[in-house]
C-alpha positions as CSV (number, residue, x, y, z in Angstrom):
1,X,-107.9,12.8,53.4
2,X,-107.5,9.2,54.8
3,X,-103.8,8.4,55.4
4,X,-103.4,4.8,55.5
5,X,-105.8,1.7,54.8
6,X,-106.3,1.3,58.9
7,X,-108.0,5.2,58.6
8,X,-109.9,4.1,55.8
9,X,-111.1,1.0,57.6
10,X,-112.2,2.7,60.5
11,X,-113.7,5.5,58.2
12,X,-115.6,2.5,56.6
13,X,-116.9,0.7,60.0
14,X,-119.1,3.3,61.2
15,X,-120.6,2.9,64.6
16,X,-124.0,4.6,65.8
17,X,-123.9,5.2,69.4
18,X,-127.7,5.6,69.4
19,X,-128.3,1.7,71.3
20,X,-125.0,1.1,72.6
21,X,-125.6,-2.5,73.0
22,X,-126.5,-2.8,69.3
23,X,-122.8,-0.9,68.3
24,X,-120.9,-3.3,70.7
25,X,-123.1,-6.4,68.8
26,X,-121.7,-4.7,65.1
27,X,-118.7,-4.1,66.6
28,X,-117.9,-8.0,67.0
29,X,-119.7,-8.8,64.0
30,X,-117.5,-6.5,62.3
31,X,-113.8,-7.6,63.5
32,X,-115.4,-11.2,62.3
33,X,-115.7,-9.7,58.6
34,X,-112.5,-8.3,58.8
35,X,-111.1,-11.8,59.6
36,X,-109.4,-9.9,63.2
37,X,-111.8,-12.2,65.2
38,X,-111.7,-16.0,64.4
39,X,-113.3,-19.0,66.8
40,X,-111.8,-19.5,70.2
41,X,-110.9,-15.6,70.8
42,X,-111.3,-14.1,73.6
43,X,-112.9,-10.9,74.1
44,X,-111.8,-8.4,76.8
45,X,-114.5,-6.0,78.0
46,X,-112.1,-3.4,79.3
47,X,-110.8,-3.6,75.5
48,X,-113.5,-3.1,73.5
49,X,-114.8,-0.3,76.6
50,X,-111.6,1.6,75.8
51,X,-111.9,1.2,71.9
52,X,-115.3,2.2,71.6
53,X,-115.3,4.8,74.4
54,X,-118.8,3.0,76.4
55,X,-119.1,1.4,79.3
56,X,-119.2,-1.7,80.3
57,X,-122.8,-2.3,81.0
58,X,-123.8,-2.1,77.1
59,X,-120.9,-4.5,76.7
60,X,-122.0,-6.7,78.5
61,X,-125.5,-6.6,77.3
62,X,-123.8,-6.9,74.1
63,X,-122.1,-10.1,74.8
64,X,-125.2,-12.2,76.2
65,X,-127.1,-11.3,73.0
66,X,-124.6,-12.3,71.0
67,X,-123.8,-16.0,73.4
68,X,-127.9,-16.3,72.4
69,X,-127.1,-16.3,69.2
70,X,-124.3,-18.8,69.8
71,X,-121.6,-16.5,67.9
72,X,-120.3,-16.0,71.1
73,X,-119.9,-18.6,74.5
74,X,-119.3,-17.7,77.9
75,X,-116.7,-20.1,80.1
76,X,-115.9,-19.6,83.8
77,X,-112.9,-17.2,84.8
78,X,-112.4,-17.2,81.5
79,X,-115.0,-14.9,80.0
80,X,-116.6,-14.7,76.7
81,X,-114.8,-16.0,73.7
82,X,-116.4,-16.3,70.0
83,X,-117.4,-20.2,69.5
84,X,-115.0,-22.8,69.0
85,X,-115.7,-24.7,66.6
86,X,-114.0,-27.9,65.1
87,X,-113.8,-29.4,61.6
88,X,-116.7,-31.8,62.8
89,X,-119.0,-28.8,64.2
90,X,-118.1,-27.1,61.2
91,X,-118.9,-29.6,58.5
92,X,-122.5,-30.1,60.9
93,X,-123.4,-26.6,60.7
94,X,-122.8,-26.6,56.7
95,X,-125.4,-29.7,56.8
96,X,-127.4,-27.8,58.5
97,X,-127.1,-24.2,56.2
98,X,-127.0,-25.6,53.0
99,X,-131.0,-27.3,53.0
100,X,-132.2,-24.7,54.9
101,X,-131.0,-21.9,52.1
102,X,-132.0,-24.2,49.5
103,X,-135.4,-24.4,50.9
104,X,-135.2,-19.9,50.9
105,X,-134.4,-20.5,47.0
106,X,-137.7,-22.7,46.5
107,X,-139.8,-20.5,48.8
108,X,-138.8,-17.7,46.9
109,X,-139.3,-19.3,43.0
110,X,-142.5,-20.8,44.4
111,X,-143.8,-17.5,45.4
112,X,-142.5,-15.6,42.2
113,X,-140.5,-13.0,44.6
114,X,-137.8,-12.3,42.6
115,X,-137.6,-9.2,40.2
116,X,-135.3,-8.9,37.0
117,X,-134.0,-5.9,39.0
118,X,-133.2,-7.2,41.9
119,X,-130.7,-9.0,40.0
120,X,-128.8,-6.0,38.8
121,X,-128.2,-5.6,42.2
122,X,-127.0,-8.5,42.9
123,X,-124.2,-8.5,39.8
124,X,-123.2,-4.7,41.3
125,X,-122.3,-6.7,44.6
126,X,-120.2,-9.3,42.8
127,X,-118.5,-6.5,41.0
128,X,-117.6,-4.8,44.3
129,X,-116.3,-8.1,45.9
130,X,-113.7,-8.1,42.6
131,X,-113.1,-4.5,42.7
132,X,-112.1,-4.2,46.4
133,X,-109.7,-7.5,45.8
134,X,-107.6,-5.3,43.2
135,X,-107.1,-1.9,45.2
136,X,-103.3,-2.2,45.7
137,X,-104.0,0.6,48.5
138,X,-106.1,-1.6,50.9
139,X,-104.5,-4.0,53.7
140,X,-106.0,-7.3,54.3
141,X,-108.1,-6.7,56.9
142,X,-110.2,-3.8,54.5
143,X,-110.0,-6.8,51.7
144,X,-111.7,-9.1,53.8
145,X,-114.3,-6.7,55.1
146,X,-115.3,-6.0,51.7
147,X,-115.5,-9.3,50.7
148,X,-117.6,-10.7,53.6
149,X,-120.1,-8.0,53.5
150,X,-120.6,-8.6,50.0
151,X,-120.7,-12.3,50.3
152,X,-123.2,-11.8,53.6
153,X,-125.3,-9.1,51.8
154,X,-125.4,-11.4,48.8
155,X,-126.7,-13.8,50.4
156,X,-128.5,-12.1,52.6
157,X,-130.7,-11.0,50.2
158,X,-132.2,-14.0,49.3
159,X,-132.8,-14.6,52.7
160,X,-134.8,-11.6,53.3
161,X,-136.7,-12.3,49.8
162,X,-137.9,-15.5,51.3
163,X,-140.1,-13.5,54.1
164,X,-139.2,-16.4,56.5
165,X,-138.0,-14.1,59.2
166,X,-137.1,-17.5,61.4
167,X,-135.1,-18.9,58.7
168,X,-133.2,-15.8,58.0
169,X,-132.0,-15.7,61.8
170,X,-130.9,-18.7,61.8
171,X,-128.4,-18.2,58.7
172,X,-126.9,-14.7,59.7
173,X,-126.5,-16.4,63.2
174,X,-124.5,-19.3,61.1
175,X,-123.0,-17.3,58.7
176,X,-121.2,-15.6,61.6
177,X,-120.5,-19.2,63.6
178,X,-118.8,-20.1,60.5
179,X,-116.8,-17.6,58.8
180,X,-115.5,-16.9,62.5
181,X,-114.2,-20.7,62.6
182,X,-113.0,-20.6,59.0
183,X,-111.0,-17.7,59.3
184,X,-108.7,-19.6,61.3
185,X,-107.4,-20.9,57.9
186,X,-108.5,-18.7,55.1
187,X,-107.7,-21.4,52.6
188,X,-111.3,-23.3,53.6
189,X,-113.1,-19.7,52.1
190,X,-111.8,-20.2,48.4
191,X,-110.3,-16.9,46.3
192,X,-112.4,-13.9,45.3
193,X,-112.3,-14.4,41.8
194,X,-114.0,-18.0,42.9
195,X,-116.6,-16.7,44.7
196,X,-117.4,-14.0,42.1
197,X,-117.7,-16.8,39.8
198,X,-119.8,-19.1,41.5
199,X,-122.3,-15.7,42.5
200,X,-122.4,-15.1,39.1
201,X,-124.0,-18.6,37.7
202,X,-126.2,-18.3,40.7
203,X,-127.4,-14.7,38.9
204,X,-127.6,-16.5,35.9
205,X,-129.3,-19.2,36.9
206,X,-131.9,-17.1,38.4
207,X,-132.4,-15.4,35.1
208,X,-134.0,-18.7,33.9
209,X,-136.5,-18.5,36.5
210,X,-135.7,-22.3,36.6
211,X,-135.4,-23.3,40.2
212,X,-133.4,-26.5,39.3
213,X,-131.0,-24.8,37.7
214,X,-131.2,-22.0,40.4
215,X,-130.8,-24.9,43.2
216,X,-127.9,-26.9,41.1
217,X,-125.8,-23.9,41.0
218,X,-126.1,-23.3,44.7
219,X,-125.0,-26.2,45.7
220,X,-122.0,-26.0,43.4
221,X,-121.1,-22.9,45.2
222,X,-121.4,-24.6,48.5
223,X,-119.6,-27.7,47.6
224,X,-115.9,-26.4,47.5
225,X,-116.6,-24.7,51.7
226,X,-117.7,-28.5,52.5
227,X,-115.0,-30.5,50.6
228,X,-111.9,-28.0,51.9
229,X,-113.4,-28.6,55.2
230,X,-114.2,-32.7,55.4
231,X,-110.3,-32.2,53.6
232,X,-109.0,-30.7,56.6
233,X,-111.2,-32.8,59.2
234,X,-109.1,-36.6,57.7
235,X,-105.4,-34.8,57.6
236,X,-106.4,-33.6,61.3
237,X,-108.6,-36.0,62.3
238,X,-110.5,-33.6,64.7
């Protein structure tokens, strides 16, 4: 039996200690989807040593792969931090996402790639995003993992569909650049029930099998990430 929600999240985060490198690289990933890491933390490697029970070499392996993949950035006497990003850099790397996953959508209509089941998989995941956000018995931190692997896997999926293995770096090394600087002010990520909404006219939409439709309702599920951002960017000015 777990006994409270942080047994249950650690039940949940599973670590395999088969490449340690590769657990220290989930590891970080994973305190981002629980919203624990945000942009501008540090991290300490005699920390995550003791946490993890590994030493530091792995760790440290760990943390240049993850500064290549510009989650993390290394700064003199300082150590390694997760990015910094601004409301600027943020709003950039949207312009950035948003095309670039459009063009997975059209590679993937273009190609006919998608199956009528694959779809049914996708609605389970939207149900699971809704269902975690009512369990009285989770904390926050549970919430938000469950919601962010979701919303990754989700998304992920189309990636993958795409069979543009370049592309599909790119975006999982962006999702993590910025959900780690929006979870600074969870306000800029929208509600669940949001989210589950917008997914689910995606799913409909690509039950057409017309990409315009499939593109249009993409976008409308990017838009609200960009305008709470540029929002923030003129009352801050930074």
């Amino acid at each position: 039996m777990l006994n409270n929600a942080y047994d249950r999240l650690n039940h949940m985060i599973t670590y395999s200690k088969a490449n340690l490198s590769e657990t220290v690289v989930s590891y970080v990933k994973n305190k981002i989807l629980t919203g624990e890491l945000k942009s501008g933390d540090r991290l300490v490697e005699t920390d995550i040593s003791e946490e993890l029970g590994i030493s530091r070499a792995p760790i440290r392996e760990a943390l240049r792969e993850l500064n290549m993949r510009g989650i993390l950035i290394f700064l003199p006497k300082k150590g390694s931090q997760v990015l910094n990003l601004g409301y600027k850099d943020i709003e950039e790397i949207l312009s950035i996402r948003i095309p670039l996953e459009m063009q997975v959508l059209t590679l993937i209509f273009k190609k006919s790639l998608l199956q009528e089941q694959e779809l049914d998989y996708l609605e389970k995941l939207n149900q699971e995003m809704i269902r975690a956000d009512k369990e009285t018995a989770m904390d926050v931190r549970e919430k938000n993992y469950i919601f962010n692997t979701c919303d990754l896997a989700f998304h992920e999926f189309f990636w993958k569909r795409s069979e543009s293995l370049r592309r599909v770096e790119i975006l999982e090394n962006q999702y993590f650049q910025l959900l780690a600087a929006m979870n600074r002010d969870i306000s800029t990520l929208g509600s669940v029930m949001e989210k589950h909404d917008e997914h689910k006219r995606i799913i409909e939409a690509c039950r057409t099998g017309v990409l315009d439709q499939v593109l249009a309702a993409f976008q409308a599920h990017m838009a609200p990430y960009l305008k709470a951002i540029i929002k923030l960017e003129n009352q801050t000015g930074k």
